[in-house]
PDB file as gemmi writes it, atoms N, CA and C in Angstrom:
CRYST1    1.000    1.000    1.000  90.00  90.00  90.00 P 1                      
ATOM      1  N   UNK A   1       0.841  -1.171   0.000  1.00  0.00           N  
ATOM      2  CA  UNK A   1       0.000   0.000   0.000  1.00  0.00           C  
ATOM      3  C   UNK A   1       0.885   1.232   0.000  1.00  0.00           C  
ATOM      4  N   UNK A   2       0.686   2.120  -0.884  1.00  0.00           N  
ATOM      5  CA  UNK A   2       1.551   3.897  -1.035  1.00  0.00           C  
ATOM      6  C   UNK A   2       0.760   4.544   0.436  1.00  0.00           C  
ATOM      7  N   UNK A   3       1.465   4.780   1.137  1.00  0.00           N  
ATOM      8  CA  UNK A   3       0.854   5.704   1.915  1.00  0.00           C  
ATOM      9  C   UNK A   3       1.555   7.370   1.789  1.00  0.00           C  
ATOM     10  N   UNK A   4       0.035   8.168   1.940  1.00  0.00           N  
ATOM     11  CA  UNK A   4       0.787   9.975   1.382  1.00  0.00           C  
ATOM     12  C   UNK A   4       0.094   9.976   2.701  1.00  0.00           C  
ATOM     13  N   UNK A   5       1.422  10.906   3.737  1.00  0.00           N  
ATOM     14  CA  UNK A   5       0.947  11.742   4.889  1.00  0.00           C  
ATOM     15  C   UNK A   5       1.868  12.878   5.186  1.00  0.00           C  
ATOM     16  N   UNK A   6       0.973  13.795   6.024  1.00  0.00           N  
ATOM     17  CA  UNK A   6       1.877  15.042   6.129  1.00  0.00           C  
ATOM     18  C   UNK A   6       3.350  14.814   7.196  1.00  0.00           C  
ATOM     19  N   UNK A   7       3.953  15.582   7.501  1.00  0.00           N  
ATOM     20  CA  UNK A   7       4.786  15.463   8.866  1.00  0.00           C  
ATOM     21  C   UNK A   7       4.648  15.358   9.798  1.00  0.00           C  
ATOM     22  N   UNK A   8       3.308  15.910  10.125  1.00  0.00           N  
ATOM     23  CA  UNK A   8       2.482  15.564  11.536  1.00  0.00           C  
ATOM     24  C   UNK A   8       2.190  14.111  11.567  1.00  0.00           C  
ATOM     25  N   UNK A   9       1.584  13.626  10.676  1.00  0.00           N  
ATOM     26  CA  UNK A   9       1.271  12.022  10.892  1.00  0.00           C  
ATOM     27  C   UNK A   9       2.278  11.280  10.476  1.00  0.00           C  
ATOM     28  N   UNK A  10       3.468  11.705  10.236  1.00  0.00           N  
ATOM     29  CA  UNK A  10       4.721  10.709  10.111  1.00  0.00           C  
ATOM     30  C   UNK A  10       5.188  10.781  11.111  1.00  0.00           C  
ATOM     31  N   UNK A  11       5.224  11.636  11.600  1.00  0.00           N  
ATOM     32  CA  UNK A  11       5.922  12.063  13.364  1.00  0.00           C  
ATOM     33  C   UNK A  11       5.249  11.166  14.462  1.00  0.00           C  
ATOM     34  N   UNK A  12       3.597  11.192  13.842  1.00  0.00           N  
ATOM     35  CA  UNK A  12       3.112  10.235  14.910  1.00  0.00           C  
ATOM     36  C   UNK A  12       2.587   8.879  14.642  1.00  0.00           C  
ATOM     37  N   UNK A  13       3.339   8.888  13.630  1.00  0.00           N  
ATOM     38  CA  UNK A  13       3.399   7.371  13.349  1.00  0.00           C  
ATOM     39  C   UNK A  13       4.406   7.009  13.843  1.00  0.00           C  
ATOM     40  N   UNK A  14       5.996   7.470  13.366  1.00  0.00           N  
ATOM     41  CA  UNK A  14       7.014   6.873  14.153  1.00  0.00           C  
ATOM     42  C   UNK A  14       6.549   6.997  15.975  1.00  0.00           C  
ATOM     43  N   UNK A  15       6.416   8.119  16.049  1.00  0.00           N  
ATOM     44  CA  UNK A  15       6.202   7.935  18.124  1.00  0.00           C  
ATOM     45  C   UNK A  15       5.294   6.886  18.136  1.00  0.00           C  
ATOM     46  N   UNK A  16       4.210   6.328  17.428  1.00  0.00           N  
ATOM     47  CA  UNK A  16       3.395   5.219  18.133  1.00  0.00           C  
ATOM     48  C   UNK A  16       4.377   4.088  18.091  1.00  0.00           C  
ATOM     49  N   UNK A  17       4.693   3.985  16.775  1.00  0.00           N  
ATOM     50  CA  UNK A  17       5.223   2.491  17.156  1.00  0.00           C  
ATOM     51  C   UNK A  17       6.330   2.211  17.854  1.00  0.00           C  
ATOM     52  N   UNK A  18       7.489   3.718  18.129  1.00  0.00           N  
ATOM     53  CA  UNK A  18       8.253   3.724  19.509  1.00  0.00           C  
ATOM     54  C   UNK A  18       7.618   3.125  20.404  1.00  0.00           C  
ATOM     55  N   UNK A  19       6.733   3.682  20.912  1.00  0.00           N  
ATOM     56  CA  UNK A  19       5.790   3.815  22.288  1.00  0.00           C  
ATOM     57  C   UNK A  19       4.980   2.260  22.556  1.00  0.00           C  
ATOM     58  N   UNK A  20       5.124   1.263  21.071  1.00  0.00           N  
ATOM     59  CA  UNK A  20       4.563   0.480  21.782  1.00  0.00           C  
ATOM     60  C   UNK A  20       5.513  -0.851  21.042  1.00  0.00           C  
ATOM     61  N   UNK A  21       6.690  -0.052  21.117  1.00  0.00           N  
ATOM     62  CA  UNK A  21       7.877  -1.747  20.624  1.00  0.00           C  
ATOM     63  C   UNK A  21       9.093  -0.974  21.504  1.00  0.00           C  
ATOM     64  N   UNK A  22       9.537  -0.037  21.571  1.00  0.00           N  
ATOM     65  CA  UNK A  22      10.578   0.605  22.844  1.00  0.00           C  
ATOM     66  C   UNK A  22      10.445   1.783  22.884  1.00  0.00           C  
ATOM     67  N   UNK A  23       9.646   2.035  23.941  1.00  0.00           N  
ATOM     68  CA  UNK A  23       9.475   3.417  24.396  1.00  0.00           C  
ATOM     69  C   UNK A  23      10.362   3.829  25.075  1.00  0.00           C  
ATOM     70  N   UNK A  24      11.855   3.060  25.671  1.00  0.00           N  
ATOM     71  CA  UNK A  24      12.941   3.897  26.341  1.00  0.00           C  
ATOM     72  C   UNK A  24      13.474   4.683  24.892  1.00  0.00           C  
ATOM     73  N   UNK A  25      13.756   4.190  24.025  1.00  0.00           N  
ATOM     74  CA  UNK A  25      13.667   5.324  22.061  1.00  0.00           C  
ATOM     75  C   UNK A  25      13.697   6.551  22.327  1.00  0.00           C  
ATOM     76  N   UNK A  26      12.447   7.003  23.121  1.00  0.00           N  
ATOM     77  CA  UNK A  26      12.246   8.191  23.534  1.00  0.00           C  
ATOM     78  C   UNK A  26      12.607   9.283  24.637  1.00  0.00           C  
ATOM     79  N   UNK A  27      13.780   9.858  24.472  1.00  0.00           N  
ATOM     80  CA  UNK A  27      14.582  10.426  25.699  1.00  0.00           C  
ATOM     81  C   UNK A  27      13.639  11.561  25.333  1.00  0.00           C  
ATOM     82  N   UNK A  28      13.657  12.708  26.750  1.00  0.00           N  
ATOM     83  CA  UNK A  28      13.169  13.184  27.302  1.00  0.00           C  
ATOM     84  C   UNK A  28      14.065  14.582  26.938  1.00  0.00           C  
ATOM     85  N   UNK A  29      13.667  15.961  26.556  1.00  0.00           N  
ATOM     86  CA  UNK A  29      14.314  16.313  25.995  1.00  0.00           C  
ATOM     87  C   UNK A  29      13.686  17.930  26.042  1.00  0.00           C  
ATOM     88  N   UNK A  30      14.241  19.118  26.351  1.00  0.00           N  
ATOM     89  CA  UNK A  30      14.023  20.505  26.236  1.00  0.00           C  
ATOM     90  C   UNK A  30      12.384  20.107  26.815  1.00  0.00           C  
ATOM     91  N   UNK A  31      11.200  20.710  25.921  1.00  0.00           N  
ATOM     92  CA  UNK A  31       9.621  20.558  26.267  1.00  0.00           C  
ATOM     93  C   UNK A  31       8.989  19.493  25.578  1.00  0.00           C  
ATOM     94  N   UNK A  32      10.144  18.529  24.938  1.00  0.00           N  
ATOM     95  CA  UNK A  32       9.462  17.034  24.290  1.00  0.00           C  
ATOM     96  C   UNK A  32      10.324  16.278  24.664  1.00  0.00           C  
ATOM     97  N   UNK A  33      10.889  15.522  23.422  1.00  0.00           N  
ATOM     98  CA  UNK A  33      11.984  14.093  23.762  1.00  0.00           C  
ATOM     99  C   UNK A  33      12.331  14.526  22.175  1.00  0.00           C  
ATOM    100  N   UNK A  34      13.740  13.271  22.180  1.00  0.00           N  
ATOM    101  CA  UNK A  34      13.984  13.837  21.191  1.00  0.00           C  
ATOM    102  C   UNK A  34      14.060  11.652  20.577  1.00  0.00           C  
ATOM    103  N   UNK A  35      14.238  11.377  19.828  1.00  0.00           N  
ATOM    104  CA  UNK A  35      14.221  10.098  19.429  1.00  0.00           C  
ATOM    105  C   UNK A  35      15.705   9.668  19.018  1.00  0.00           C  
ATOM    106  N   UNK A  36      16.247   8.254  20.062  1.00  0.00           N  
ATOM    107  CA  UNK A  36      17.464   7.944  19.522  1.00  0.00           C  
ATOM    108  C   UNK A  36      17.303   6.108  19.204  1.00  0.00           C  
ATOM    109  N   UNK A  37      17.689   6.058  17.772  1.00  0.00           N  
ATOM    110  CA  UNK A  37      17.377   4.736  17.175  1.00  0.00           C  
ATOM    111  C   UNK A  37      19.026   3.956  17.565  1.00  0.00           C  
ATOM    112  N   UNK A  38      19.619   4.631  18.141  1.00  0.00           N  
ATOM    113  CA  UNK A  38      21.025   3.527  18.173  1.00  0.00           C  
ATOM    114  C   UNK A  38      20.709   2.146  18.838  1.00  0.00           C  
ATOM    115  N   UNK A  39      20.355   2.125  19.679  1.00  0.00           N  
ATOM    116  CA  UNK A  39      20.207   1.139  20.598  1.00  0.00           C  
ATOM    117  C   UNK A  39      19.528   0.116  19.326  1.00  0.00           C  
ATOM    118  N   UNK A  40      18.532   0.102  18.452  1.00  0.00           N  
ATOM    119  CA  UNK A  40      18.095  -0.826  17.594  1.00  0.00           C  
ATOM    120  C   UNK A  40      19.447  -0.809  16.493  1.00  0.00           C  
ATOM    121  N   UNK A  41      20.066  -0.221  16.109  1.00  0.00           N  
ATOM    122  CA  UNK A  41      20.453  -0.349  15.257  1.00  0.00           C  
ATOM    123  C   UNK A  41      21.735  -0.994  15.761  1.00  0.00           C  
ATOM    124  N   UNK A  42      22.503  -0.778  16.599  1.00  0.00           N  
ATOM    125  CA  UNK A  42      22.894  -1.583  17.407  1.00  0.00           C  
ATOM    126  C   UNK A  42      22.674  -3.330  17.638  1.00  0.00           C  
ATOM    127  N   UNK A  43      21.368  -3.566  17.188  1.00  0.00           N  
ATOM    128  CA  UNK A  43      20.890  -4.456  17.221  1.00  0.00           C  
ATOM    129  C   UNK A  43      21.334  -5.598  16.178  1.00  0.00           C  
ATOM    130  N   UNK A  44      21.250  -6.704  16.491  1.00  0.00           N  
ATOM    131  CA  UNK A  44      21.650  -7.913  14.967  1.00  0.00           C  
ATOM    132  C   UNK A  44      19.961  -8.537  14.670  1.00  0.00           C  
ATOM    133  N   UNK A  45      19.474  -8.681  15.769  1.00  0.00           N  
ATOM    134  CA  UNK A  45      18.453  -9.967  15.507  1.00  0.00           C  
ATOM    135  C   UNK A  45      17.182  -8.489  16.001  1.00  0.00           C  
ATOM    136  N   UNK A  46      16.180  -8.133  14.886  1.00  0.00           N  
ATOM    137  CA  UNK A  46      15.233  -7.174  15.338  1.00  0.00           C  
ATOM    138  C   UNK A  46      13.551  -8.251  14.902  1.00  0.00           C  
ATOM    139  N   UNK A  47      12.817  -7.560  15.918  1.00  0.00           N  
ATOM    140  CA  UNK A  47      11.593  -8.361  15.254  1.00  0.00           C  
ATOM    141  C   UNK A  47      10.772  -7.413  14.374  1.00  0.00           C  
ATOM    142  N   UNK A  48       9.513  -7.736  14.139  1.00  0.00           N  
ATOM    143  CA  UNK A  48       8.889  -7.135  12.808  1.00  0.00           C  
ATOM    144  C   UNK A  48       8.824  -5.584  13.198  1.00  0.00           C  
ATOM    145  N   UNK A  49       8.438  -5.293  14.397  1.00  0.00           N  
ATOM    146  CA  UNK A  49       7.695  -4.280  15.026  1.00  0.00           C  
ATOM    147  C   UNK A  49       9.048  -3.072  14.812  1.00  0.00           C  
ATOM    148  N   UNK A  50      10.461  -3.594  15.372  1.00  0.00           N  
ATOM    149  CA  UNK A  50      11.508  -3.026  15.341  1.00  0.00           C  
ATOM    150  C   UNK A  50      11.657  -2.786  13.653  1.00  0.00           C  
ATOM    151  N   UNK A  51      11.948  -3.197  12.992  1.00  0.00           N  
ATOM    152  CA  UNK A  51      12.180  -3.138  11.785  1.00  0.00           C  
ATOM    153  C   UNK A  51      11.403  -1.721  11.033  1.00  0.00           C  
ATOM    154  N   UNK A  52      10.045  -2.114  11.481  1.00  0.00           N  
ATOM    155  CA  UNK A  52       9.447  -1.096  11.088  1.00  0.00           C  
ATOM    156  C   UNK A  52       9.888   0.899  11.743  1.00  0.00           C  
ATOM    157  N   UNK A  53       9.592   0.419  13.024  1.00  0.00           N  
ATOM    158  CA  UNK A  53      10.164   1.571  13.678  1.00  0.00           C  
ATOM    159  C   UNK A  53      11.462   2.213  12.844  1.00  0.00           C  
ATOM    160  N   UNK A  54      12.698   1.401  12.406  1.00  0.00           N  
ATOM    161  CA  UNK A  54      13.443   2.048  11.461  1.00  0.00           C  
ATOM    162  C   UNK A  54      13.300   2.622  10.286  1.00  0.00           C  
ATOM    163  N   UNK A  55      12.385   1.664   9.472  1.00  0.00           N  
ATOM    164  CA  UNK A  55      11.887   2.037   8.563  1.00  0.00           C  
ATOM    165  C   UNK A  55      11.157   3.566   8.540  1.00  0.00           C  
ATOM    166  N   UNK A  56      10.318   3.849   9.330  1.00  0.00           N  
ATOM    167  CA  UNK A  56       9.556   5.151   9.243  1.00  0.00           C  
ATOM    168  C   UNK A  56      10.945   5.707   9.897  1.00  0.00           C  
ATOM    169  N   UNK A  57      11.325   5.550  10.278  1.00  0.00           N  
ATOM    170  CA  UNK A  57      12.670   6.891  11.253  1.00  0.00           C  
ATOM    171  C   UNK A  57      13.731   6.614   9.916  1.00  0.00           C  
ATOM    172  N   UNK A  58      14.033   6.191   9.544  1.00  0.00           N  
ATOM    173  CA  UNK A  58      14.623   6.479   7.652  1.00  0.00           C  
ATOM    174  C   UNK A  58      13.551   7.329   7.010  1.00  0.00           C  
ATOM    175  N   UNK A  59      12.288   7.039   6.588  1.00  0.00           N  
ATOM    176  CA  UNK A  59      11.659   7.864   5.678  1.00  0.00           C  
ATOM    177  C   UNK A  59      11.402   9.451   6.440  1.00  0.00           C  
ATOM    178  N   UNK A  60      11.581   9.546   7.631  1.00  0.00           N  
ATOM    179  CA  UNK A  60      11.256  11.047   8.093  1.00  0.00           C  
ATOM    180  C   UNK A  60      12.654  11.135   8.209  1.00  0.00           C  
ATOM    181  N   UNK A  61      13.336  10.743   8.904  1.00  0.00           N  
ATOM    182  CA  UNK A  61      15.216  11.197   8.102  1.00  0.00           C  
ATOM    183  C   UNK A  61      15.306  11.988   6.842  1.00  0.00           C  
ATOM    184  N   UNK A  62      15.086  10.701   5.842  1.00  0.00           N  
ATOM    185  CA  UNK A  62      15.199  11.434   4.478  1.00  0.00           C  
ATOM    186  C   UNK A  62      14.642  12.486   3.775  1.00  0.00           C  
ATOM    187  N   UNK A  63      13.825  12.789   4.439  1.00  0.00           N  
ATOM    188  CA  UNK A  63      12.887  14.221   3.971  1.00  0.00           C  
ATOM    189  C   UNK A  63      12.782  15.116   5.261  1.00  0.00           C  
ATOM    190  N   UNK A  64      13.316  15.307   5.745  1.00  0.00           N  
ATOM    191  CA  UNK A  64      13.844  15.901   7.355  1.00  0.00           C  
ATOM    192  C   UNK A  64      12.715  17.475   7.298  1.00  0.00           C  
ATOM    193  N   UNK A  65      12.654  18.114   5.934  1.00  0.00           N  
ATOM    194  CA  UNK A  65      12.482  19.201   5.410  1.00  0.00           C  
ATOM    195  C   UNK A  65      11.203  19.277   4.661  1.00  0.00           C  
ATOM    196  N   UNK A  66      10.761  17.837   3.921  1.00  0.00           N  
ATOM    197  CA  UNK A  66       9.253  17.566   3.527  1.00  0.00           C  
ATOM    198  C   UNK A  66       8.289  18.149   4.287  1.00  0.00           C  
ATOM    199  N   UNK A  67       7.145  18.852   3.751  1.00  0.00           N  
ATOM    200  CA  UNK A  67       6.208  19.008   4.503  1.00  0.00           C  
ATOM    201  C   UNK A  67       5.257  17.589   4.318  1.00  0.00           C  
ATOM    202  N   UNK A  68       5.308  16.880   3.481  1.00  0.00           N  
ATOM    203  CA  UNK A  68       4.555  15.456   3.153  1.00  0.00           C  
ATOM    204  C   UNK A  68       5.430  14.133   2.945  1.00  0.00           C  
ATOM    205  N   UNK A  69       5.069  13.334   2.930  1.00  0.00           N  
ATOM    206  CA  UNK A  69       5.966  12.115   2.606  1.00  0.00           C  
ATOM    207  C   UNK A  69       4.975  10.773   2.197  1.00  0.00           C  
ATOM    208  N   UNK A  70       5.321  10.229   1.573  1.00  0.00           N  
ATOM    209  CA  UNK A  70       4.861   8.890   0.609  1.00  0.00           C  
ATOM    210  C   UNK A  70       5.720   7.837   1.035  1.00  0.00           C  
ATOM    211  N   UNK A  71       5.404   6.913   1.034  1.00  0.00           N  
ATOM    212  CA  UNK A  71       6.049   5.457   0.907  1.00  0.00           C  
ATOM    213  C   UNK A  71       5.438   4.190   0.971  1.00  0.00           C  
ATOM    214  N   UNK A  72       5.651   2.626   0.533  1.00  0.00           N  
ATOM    215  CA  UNK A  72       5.236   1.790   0.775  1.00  0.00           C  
ATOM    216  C   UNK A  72       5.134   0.965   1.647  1.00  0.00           C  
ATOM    217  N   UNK A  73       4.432   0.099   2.195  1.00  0.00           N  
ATOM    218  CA  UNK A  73       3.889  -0.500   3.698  1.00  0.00           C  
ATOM    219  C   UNK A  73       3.253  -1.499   3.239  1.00  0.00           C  
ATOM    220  N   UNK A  74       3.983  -2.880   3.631  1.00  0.00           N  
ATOM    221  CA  UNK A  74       3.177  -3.990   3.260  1.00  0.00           C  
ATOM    222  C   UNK A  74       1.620  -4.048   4.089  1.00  0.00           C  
ATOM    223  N   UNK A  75       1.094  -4.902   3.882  1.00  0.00           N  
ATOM    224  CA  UNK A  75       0.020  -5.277   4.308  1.00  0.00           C  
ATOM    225  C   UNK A  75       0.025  -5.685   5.939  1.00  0.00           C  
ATOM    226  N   UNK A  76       0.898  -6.247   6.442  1.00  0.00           N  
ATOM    227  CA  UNK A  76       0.982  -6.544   7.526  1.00  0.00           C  
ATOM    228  C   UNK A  76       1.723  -5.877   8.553  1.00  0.00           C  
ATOM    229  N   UNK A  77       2.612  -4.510   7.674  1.00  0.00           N  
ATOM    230  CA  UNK A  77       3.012  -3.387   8.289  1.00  0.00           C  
ATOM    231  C   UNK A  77       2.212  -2.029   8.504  1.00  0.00           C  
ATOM    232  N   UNK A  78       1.072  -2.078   7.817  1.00  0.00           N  
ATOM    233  CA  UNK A  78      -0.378  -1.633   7.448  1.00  0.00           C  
ATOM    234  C   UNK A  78      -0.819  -1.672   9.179  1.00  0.00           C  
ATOM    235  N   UNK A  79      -1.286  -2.721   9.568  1.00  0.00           N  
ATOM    236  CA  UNK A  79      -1.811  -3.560  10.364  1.00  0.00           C  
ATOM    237  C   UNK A  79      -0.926  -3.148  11.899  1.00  0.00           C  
ATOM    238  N   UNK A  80       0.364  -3.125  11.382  1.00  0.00           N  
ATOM    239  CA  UNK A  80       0.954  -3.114  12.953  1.00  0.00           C  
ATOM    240  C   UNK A  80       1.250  -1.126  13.255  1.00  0.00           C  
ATOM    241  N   UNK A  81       0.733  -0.759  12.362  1.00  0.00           N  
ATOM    242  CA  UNK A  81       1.007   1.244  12.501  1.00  0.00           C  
ATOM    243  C   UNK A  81      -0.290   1.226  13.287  1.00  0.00           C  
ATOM    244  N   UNK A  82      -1.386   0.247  12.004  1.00  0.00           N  
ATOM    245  CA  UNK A  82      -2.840   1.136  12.609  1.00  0.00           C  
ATOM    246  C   UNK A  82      -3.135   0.439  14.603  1.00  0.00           C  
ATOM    247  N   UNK A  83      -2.500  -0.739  14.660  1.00  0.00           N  
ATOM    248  CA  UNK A  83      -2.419  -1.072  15.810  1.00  0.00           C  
ATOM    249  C   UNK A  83      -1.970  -0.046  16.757  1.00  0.00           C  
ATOM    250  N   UNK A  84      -0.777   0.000  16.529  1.00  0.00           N  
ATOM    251  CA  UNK A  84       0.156   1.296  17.115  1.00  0.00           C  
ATOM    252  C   UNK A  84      -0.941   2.449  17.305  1.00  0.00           C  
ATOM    253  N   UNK A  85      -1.235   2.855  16.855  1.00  0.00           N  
ATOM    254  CA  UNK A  85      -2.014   3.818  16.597  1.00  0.00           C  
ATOM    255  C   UNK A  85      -3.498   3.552  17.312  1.00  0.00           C  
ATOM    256  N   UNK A  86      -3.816   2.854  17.160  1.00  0.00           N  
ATOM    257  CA  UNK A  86      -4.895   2.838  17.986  1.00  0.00           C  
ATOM    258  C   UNK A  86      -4.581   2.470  19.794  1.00  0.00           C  
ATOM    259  N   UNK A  87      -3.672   1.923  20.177  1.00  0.00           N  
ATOM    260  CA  UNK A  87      -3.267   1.484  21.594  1.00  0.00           C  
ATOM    261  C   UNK A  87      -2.651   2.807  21.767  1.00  0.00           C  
ATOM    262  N   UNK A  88      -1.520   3.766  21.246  1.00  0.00           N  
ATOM    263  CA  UNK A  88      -1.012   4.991  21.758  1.00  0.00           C  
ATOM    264  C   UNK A  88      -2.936   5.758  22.229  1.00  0.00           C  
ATOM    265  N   UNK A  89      -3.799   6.268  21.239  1.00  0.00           N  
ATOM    266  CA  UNK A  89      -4.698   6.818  21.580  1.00  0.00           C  
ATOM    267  C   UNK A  89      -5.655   6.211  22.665  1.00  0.00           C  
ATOM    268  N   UNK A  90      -5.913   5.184  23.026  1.00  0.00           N  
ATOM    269  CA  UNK A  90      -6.417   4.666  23.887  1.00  0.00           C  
ATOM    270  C   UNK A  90      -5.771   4.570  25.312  1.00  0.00           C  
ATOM    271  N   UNK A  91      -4.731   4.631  25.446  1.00  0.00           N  
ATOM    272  CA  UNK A  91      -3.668   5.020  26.692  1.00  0.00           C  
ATOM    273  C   UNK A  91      -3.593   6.144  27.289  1.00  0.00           C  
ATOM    274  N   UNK A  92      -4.579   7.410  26.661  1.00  0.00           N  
ATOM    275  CA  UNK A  92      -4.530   8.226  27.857  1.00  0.00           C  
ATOM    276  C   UNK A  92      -5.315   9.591  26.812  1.00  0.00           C  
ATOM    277  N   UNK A  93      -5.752  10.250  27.740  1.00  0.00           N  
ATOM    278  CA  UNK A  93      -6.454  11.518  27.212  1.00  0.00           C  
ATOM    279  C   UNK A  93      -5.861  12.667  25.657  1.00  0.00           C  
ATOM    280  N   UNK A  94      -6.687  12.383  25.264  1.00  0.00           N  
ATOM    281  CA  UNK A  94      -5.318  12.961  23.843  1.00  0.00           C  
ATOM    282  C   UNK A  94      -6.329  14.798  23.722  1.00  0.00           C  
ATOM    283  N   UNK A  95      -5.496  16.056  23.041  1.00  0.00           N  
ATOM    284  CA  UNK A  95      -6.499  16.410  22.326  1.00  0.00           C  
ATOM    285  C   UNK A  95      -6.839  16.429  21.452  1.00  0.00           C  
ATOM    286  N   UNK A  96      -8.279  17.223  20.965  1.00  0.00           N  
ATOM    287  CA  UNK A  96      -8.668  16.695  19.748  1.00  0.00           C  
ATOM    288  C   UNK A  96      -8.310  16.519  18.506  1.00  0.00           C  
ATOM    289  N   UNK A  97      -7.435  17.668  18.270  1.00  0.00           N  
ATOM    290  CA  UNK A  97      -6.488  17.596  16.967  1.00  0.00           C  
ATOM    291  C   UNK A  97      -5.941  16.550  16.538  1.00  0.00           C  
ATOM    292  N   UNK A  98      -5.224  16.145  18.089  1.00  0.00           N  
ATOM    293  CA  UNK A  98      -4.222  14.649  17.955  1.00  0.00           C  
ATOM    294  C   UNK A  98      -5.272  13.980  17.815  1.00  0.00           C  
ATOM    295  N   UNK A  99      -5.970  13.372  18.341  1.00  0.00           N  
ATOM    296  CA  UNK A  99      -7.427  12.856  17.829  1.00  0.00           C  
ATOM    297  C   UNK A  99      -7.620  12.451  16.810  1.00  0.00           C  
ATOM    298  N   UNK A 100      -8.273  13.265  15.788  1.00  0.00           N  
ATOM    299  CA  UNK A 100      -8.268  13.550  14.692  1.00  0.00           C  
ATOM    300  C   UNK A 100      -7.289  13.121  13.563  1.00  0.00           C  
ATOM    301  N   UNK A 101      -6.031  13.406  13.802  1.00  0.00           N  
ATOM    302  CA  UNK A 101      -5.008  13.178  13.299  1.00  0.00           C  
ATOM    303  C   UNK A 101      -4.795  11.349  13.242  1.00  0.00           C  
ATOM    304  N   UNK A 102      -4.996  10.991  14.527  1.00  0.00           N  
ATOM    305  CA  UNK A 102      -5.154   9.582  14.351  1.00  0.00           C  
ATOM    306  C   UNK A 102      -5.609   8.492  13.939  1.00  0.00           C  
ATOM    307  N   UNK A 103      -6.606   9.398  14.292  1.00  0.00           N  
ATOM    308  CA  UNK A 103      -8.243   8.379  13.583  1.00  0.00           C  
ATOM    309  C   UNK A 103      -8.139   8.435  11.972  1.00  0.00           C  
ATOM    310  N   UNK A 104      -7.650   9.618  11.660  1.00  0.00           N  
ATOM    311  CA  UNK A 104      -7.054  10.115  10.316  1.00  0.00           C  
ATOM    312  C   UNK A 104      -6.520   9.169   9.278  1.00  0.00           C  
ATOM    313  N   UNK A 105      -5.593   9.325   9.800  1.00  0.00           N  
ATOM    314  CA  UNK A 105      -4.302   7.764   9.730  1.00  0.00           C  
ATOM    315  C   UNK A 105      -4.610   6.523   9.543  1.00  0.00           C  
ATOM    316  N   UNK A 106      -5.167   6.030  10.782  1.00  0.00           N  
ATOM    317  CA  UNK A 106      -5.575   4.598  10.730  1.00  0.00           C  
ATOM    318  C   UNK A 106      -6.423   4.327   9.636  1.00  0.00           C  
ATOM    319  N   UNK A 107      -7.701   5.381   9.886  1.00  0.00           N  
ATOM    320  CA  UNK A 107      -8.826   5.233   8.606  1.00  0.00           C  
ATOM    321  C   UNK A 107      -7.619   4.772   6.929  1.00  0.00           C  
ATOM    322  N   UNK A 108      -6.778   5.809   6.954  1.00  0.00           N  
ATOM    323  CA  UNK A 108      -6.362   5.323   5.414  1.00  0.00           C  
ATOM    324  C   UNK A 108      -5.521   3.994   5.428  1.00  0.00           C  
ATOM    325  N   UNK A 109      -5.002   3.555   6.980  1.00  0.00           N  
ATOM    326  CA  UNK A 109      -4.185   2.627   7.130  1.00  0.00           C  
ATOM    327  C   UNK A 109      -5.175   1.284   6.830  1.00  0.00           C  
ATOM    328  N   UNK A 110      -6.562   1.381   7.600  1.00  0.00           N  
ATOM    329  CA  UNK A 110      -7.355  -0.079   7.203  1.00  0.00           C  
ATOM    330  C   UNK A 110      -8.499   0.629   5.905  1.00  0.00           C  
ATOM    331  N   UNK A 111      -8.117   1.242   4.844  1.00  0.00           N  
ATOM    332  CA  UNK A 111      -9.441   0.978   3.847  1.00  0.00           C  
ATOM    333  C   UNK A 111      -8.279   0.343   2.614  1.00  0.00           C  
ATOM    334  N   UNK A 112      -7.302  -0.038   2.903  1.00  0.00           N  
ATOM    335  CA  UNK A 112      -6.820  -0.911   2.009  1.00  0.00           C  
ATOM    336  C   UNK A 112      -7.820  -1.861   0.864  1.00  0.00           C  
TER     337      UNK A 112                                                      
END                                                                             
């Protein structure tokens, strides 16, 4: 599946699936965190969930400056964002924007 999303929903695509395959990823940082992938990459033996997490932290790498970004997502990497994505929003009070933004996402993630 091509997925087209802005920077906002690439941003929170990579933080979900941090947040729910290694949320230590996420150091703590000025008034956010800032994201450090060494520790996986570091890694020899990663499982699906990890893999992916690199994957989106390469495609927002490479367009650092994009206001949008495109790329492909198998079917079963489809499946583990919109997961992500739905367990980050269900874990705690969001607002609505972020909200929105999510439900956003997922919607194009399952009308495959």
């Amino acid at each position: 599946m091509r997925l087209e999303v802005t920077a906002d929903e690439m941003f929170l695509a990579l933080v979900s699936m941090i947040q729910v395959t290694r949320p230590a990823l996420l150091k703590p940082a000025g008034d956010g965190f800032d994201v450090d992938v060494s520790p996986l990459l570091a890694q020899k033996d990663m499982n699906d969930d990890e893999r992916l997490v690199l994957r989106l932290y390469g495609v927002l790498s490479a367009g650092a400056d994009n206001p949008r970004f495109a790329f492909d997502l198998t079917s079963a990497e489809s499946d583990r964002l919109a997961r992500a994505l739905a367990l980050v929003e269900s874990s705690r009070q969001w607002p609505a924007d972020a909200i929105a933004l999510n439900r956003s996402l997922r919607s194009r993630l399952q009308s495959r």
